[in-house]
DSSP file (Angstrom, degrees, kcal/mol; ACC not computed):
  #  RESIDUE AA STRUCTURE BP1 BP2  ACC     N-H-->O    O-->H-N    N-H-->O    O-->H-N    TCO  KAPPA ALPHA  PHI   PSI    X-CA   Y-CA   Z-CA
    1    1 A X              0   0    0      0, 0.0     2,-0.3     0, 0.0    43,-0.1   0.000 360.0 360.0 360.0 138.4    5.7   16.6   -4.4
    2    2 A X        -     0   0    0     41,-0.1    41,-2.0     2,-0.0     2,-0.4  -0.983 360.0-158.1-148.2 131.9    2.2   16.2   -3.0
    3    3 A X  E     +A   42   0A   0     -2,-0.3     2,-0.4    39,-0.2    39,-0.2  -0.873  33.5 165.7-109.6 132.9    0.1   13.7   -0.9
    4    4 A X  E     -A   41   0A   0     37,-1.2    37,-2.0    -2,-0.4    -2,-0.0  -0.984  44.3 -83.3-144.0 151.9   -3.6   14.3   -1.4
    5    5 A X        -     0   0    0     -2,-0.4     2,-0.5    35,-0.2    36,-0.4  -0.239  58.9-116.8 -22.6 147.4   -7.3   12.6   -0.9
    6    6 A X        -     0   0    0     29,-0.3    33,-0.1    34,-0.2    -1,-0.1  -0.973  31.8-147.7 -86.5 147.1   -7.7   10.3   -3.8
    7    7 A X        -     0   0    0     -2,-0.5    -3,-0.0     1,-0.1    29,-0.0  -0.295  26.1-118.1 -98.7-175.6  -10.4   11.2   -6.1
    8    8 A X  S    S+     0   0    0      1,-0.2     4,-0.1     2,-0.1    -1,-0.1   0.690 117.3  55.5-106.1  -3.3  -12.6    9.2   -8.1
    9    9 A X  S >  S+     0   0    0      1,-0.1     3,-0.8     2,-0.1     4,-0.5   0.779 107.6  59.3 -58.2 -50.5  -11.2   11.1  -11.7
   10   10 A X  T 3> S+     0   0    0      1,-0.2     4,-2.3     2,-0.1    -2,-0.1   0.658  82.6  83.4 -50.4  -5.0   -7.4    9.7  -10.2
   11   11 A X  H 3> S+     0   0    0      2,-0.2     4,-1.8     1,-0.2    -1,-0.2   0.835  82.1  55.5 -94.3 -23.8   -8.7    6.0  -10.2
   12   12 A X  H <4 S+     0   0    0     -3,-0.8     3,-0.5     2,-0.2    -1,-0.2   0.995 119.1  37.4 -47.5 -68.8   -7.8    5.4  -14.3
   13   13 A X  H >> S+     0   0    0     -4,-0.5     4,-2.3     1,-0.3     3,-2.2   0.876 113.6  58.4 -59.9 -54.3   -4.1    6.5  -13.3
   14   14 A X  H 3X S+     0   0    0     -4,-2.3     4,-1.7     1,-0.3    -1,-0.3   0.801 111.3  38.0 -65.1 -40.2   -4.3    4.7  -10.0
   15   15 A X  H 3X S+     0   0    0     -4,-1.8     4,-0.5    -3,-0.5    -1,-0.3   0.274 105.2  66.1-110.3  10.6   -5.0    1.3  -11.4
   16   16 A X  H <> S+     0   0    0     -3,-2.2     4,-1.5     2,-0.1    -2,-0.2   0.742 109.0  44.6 -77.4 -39.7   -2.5    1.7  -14.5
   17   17 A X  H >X S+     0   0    0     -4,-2.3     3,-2.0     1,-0.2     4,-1.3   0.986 111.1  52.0 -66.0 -69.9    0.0    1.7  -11.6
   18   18 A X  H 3X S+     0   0    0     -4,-1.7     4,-2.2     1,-0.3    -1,-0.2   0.646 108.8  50.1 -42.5 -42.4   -1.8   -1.2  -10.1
   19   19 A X  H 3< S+     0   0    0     -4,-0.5    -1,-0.3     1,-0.2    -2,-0.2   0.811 116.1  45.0 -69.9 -44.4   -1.6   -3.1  -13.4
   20   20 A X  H << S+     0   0    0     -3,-2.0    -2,-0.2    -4,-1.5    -1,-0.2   0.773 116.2  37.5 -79.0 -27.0    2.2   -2.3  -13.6
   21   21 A X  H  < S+     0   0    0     -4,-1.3     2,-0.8    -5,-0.2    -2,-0.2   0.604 113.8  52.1-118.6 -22.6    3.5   -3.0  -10.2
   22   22 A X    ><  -     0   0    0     -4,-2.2     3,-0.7    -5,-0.4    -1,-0.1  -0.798  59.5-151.5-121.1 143.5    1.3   -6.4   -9.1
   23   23 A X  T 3  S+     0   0    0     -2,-0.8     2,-0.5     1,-0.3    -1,-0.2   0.922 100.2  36.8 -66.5 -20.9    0.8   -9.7  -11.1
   24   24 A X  T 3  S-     0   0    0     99,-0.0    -1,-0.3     0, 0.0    98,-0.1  -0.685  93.6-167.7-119.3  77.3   -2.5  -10.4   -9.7
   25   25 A X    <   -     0   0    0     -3,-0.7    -6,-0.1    -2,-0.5   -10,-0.0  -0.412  20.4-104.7 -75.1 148.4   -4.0   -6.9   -9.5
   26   26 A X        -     0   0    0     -8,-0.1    -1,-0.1    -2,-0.1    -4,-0.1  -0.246  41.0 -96.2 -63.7 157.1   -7.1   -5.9   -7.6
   27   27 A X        -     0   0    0      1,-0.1     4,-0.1     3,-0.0     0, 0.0   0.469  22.6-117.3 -17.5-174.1  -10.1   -5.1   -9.2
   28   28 A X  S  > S+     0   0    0      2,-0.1     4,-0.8     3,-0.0    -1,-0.1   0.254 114.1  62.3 -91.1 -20.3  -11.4   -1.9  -10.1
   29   29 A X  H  > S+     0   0    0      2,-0.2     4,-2.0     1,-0.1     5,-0.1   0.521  98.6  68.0 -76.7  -1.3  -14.5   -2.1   -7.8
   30   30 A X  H >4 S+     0   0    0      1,-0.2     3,-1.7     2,-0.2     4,-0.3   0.961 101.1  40.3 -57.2 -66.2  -11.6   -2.3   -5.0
   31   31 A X  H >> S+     0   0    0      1,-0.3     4,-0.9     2,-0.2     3,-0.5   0.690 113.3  56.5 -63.7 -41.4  -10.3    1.3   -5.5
   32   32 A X  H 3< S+     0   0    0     -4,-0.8    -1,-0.3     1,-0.3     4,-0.2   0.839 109.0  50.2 -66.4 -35.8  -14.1    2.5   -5.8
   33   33 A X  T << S+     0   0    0     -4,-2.0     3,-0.3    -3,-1.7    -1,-0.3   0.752 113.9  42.3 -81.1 -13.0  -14.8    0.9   -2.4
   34   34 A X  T X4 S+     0   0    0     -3,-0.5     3,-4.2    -4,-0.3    -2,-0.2   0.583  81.7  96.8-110.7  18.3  -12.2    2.3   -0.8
   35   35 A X  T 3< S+     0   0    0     -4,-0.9   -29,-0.3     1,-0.3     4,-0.2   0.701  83.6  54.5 -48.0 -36.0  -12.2    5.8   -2.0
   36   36 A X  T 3  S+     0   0    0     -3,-0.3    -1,-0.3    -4,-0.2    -2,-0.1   0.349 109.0  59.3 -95.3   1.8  -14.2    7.3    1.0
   37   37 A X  S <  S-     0   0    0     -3,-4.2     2,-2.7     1,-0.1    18,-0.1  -0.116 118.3 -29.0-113.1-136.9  -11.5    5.7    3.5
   38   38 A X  B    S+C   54   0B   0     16,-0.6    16,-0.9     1,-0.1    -1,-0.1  -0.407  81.5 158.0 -70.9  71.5   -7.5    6.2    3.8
   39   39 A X        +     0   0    0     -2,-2.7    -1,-0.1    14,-0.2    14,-0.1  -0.249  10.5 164.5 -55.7  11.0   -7.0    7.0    0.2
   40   40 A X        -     0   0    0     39,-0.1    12,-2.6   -35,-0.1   -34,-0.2   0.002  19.8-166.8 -80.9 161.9   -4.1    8.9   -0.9
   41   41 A X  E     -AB   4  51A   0    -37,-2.0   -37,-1.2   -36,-0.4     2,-0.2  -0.585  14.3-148.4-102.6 148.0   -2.0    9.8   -4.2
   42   42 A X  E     -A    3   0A   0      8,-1.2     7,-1.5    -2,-0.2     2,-0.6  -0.675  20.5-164.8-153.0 132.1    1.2   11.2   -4.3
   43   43 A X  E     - B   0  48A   0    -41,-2.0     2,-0.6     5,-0.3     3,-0.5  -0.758  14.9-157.7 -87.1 101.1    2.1   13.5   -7.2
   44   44 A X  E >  S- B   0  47A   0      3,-1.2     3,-1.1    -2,-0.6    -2,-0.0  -0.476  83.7 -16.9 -95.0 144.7    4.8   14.9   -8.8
   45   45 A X  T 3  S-     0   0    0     -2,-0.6    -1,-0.2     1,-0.2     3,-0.1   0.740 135.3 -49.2  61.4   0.1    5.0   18.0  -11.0
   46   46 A X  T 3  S+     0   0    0     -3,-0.5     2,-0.9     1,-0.1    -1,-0.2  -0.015 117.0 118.5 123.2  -5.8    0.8   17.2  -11.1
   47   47 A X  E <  S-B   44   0A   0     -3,-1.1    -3,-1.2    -4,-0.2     2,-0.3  -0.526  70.1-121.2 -80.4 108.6    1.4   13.4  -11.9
   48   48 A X  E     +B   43   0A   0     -2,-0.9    -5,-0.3    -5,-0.3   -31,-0.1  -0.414  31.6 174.3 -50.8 116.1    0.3   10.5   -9.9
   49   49 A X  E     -     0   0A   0     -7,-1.5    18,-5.3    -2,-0.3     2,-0.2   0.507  57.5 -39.6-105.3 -39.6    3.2    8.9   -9.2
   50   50 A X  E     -     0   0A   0     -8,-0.4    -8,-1.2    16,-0.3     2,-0.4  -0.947  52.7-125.8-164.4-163.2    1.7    6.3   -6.8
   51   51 A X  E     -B   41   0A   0     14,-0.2    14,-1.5    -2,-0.2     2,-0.4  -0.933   6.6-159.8-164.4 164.5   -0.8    5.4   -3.9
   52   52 A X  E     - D   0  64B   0    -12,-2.6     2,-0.4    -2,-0.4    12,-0.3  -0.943  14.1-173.2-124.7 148.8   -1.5    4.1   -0.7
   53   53 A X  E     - D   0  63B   0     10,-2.2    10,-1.8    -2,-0.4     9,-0.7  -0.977   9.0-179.9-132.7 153.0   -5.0    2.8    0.7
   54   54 A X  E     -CD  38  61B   0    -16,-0.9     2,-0.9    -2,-0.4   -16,-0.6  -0.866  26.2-137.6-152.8-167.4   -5.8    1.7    4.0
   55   55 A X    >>  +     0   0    0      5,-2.7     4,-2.5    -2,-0.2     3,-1.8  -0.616  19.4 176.0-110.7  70.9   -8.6    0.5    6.2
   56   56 A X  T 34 S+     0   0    0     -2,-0.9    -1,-0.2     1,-0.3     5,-0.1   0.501  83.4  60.7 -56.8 -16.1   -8.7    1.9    9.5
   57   57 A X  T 34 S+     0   0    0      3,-0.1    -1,-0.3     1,-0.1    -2,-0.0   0.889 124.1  38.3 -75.5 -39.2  -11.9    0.4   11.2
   58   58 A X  T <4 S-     0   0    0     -3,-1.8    -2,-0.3     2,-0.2     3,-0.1   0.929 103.2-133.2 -48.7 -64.0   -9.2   -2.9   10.1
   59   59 A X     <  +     0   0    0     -4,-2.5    33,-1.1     1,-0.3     2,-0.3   0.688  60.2 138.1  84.9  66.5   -6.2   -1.4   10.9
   60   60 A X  E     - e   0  92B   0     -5,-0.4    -5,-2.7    31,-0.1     2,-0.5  -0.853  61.1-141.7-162.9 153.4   -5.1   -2.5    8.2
   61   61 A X  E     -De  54  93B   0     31,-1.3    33,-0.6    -2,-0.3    -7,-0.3  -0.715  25.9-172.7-124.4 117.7   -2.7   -0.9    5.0
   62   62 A X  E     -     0   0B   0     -9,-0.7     2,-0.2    -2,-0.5    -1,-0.2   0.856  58.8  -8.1 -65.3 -57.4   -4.7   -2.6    1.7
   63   63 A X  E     -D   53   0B   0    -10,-1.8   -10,-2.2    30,-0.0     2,-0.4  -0.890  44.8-171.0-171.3 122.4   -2.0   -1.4   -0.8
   64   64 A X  E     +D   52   0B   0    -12,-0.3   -12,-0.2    -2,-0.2     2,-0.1  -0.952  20.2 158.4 -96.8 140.0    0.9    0.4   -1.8
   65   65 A X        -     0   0    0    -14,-1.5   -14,-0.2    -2,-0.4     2,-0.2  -0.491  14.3-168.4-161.5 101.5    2.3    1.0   -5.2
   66   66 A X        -     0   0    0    -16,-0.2   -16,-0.3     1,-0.1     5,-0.1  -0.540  38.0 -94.3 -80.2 155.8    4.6    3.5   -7.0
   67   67 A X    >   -     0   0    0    -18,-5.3     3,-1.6    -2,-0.2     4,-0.3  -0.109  38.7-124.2 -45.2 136.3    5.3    4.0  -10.6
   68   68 A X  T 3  S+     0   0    0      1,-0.2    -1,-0.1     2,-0.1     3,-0.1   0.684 108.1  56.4 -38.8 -23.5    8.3    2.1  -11.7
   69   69 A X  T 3  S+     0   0    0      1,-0.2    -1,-0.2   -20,-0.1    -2,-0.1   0.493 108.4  42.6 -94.9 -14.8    9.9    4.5  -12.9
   70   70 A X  S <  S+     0   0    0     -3,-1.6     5,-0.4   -21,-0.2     3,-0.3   0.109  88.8 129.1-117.5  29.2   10.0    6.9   -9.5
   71   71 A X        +     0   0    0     -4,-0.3    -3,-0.0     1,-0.2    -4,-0.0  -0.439  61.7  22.1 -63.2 146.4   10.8    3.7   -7.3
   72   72 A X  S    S+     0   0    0      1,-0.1    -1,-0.2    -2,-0.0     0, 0.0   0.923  96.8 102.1  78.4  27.2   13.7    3.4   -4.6
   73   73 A X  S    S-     0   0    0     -3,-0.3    -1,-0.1     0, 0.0    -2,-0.1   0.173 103.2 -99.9-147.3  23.7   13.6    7.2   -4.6
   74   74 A X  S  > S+     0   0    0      1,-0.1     4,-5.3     3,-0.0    -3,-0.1   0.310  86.1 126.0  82.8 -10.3   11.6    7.5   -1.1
   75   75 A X  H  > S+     0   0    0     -5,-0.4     4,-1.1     2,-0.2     5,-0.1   0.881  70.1  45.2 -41.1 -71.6    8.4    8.0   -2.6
   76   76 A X  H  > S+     0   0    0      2,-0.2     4,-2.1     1,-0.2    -1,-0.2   0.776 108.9  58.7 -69.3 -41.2    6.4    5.0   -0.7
   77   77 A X  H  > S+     0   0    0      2,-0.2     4,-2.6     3,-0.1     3,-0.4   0.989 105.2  49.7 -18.1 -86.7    8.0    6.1    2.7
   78   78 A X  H  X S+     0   0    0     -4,-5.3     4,-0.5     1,-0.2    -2,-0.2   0.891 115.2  41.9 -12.9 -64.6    6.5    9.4    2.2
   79   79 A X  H  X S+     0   0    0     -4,-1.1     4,-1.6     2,-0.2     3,-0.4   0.828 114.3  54.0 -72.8 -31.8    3.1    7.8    1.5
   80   80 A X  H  X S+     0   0    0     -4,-2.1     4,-4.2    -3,-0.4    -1,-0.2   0.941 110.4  40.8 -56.6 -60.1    3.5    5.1    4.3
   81   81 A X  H  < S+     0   0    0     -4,-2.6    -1,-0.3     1,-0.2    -2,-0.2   0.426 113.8  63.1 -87.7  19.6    4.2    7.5    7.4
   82   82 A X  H  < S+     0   0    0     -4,-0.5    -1,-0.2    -3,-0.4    -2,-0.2   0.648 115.7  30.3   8.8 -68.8    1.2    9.8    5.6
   83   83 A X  H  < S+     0   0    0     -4,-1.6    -2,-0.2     1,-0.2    -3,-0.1   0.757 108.3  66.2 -68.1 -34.5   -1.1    7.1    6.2
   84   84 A X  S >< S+     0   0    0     -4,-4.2     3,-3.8     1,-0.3    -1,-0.2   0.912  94.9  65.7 -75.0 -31.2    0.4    5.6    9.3
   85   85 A X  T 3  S+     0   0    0      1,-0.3    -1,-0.3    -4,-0.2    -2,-0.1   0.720 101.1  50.0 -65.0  -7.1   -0.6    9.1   11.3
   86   86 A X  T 3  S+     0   0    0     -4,-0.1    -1,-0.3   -48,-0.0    -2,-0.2   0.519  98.8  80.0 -99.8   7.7   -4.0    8.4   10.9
   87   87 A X    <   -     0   0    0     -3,-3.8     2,-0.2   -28,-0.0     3,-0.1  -0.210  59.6-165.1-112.9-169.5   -3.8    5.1   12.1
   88   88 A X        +     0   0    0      1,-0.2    47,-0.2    -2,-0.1    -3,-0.0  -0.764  52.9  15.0 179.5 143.0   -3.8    3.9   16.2
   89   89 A X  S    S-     0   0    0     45,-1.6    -1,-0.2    -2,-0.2     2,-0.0  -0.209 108.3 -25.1  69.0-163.2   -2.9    0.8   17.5
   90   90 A X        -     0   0    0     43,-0.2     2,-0.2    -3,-0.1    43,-0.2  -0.497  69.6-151.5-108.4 169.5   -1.1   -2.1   16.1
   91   91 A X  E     - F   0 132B   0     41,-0.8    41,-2.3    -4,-0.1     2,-0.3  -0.921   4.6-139.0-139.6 149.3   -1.5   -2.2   12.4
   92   92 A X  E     +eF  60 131B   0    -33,-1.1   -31,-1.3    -2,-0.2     2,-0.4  -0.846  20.0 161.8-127.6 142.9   -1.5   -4.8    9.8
   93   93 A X  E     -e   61   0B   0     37,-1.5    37,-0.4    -2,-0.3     2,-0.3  -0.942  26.2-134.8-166.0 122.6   -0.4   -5.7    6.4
   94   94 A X        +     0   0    0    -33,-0.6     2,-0.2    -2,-0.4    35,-0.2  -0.748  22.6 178.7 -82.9 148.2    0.2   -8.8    4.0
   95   95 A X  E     -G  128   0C   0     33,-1.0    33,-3.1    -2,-0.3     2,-0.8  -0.911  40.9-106.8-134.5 153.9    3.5   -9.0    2.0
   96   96 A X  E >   -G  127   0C   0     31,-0.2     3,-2.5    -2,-0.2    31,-0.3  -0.843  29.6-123.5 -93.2 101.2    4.0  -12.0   -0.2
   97   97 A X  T 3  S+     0   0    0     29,-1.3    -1,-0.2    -2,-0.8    30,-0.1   0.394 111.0  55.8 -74.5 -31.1    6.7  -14.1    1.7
   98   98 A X  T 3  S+     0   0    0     28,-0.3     2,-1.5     1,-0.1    -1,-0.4   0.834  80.6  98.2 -82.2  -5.5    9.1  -13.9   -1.7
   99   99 A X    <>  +     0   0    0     -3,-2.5     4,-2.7     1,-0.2     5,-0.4  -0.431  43.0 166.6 -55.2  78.6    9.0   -9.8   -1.8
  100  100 A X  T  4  +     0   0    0     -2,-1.5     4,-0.3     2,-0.2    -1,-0.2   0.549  68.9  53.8 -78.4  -8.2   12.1   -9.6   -0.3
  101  101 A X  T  4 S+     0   0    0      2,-0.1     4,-0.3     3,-0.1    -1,-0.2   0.888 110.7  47.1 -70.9 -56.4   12.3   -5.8   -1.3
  102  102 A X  T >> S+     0   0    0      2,-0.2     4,-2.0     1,-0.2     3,-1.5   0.936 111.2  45.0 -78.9 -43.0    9.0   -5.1    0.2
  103  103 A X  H 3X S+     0   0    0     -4,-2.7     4,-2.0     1,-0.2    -1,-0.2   0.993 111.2  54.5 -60.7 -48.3    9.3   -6.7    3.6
  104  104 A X  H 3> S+     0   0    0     -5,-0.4     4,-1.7    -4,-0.3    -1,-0.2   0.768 107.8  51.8 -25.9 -37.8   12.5   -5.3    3.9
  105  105 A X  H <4 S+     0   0    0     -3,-1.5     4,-0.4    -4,-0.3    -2,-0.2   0.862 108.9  52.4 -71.5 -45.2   10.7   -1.8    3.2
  106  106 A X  H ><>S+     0   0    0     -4,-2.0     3,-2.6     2,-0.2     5,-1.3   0.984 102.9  54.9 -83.9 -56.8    8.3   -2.5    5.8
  107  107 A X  H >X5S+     0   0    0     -4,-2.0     3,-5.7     1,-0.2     4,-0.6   0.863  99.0  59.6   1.2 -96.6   10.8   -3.2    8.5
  108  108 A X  T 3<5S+     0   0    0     -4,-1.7    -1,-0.2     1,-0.2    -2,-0.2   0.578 105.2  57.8 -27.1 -17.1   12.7    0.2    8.1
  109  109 A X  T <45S-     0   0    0     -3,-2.6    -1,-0.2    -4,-0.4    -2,-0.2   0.091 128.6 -95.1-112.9  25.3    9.3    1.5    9.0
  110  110 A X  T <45S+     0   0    0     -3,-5.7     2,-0.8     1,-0.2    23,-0.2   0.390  78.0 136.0 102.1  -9.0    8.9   -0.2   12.2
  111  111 A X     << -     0   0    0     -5,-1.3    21,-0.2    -4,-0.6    -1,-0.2  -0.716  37.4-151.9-101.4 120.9    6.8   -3.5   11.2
  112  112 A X        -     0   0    0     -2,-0.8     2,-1.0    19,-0.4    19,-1.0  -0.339  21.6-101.8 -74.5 150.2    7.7   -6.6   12.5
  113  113 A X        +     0   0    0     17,-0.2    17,-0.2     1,-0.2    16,-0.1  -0.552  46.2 168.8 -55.1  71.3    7.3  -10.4   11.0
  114  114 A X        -     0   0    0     -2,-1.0     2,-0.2    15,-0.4    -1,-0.2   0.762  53.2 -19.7 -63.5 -63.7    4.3  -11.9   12.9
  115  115 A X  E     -H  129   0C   0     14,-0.8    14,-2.4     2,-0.0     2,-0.4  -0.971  61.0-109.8-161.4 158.9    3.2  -14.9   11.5
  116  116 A X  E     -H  128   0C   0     -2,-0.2     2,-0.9    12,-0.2    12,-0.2  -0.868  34.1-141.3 -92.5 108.8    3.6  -17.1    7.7
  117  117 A X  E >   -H  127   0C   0     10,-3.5    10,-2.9    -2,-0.4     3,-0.6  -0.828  15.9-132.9-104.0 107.8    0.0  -17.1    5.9
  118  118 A X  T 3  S-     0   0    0     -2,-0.9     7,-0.1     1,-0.2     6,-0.1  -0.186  73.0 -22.8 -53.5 147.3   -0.2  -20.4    4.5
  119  119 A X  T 3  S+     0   0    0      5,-0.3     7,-0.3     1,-0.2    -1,-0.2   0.661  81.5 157.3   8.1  69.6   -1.6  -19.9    0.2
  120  120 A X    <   +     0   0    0     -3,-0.6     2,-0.4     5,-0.6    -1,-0.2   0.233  40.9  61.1 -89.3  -1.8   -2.8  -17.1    1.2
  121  121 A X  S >  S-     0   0    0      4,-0.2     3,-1.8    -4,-0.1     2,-1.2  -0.933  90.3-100.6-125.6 166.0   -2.8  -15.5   -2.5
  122  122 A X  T 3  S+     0   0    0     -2,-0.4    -3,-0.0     1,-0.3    -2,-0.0   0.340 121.3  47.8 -67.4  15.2   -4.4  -16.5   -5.5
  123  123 A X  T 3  S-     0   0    0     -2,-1.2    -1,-0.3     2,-0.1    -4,-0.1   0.370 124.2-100.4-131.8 -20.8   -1.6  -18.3   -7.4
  124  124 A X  S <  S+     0   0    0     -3,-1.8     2,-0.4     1,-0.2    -5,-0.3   0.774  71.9 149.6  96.0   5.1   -1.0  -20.3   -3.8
  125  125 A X        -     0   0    0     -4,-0.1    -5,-0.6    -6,-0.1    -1,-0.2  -0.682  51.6-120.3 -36.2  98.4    1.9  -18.2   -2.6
  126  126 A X        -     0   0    0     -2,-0.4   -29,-1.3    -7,-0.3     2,-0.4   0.032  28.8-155.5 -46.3 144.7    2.2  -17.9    1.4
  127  127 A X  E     -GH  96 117C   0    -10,-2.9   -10,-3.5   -31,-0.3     2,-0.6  -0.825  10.7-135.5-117.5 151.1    2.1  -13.8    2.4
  128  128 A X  E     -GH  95 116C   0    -33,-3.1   -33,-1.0    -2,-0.4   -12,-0.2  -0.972  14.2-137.4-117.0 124.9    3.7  -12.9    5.7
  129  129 A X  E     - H   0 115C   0    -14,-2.4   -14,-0.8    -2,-0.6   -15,-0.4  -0.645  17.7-162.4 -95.7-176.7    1.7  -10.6    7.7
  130  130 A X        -     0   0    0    -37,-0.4   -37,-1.5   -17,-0.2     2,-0.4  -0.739   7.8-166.8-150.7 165.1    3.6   -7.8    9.3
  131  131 A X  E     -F   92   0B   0    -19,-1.0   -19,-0.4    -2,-0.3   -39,-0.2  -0.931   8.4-175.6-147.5 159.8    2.3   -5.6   12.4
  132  132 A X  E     -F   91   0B   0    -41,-2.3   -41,-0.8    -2,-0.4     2,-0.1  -0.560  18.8-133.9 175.4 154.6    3.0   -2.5   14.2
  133  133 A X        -     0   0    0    -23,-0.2     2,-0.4    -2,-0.2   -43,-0.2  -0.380  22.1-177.7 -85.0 151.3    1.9   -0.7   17.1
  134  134 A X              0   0    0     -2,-0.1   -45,-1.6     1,-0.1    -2,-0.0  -0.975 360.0 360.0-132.4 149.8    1.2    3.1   17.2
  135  135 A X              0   0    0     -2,-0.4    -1,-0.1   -47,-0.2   -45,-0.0   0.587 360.0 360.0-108.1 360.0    0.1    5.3   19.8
């Protein structure tokens, strides 16, 4: 297992996982804009397995997504407290209020429920954003 930079050869792989794991996936100009900021892969056996981005002049965690197939297996944990060490101060994150998996995830790693972001997604779903502080 390995957490690395992402690169801009990774980004094919990186948004076949995007495609698979959200119904409304971002763009492809997303990944390209954020490439130069908190960017990581993590691989196993030399396969991207998943990724995390986020935006630190924000404080704020963009996206996570592992393959389906390596889910539930600690993977996104890994990639989370990766990211979070780079991070300072309280930090910020939408979840989409029915992902009861994923807020649940983000708990266990210390982020609390803040506040309910009325349609806040393209389909008109409310997102909860989610916080936590770092020192």
């Amino acid at each position: 297992m390995l957490i690395r930079k992402c690169r801009k050869e990774d980004l094919e792989e990186i948004y076949r996982i995007e495609r698979m794991s959200f119904k409304y996936p971002y763009p492809t100009f997303v990944f390209h804009e954020y490439l130069d900021k908190l960017f990581f892969v993590i691989e196993e056996n030399r396969k991207i397995i998943g990724y995390v981005i986020a935006d630190e002049e924000r404080n704020l965690i963009v996206s996570i997504a592992i393959h389906p197939d390596y889910r539930r297996k600690g993977y996104g944990k890994m990639l989370m407290k990766h990211v979070l060490r780079f991070m300072k101060g309280e930090v910020v994150l939408q979840v989409r209020k029915s992902n009861e998996i994923a807020i649940n995830f983000y708990k266990k790693l210390g982020f609390e429920e803040k506040t309910e972001l009325r349609r806040y997604y393209i389909d008109g779903e409310d997102a909860i954003l989610m916080a936590k502080k770092i020192d």
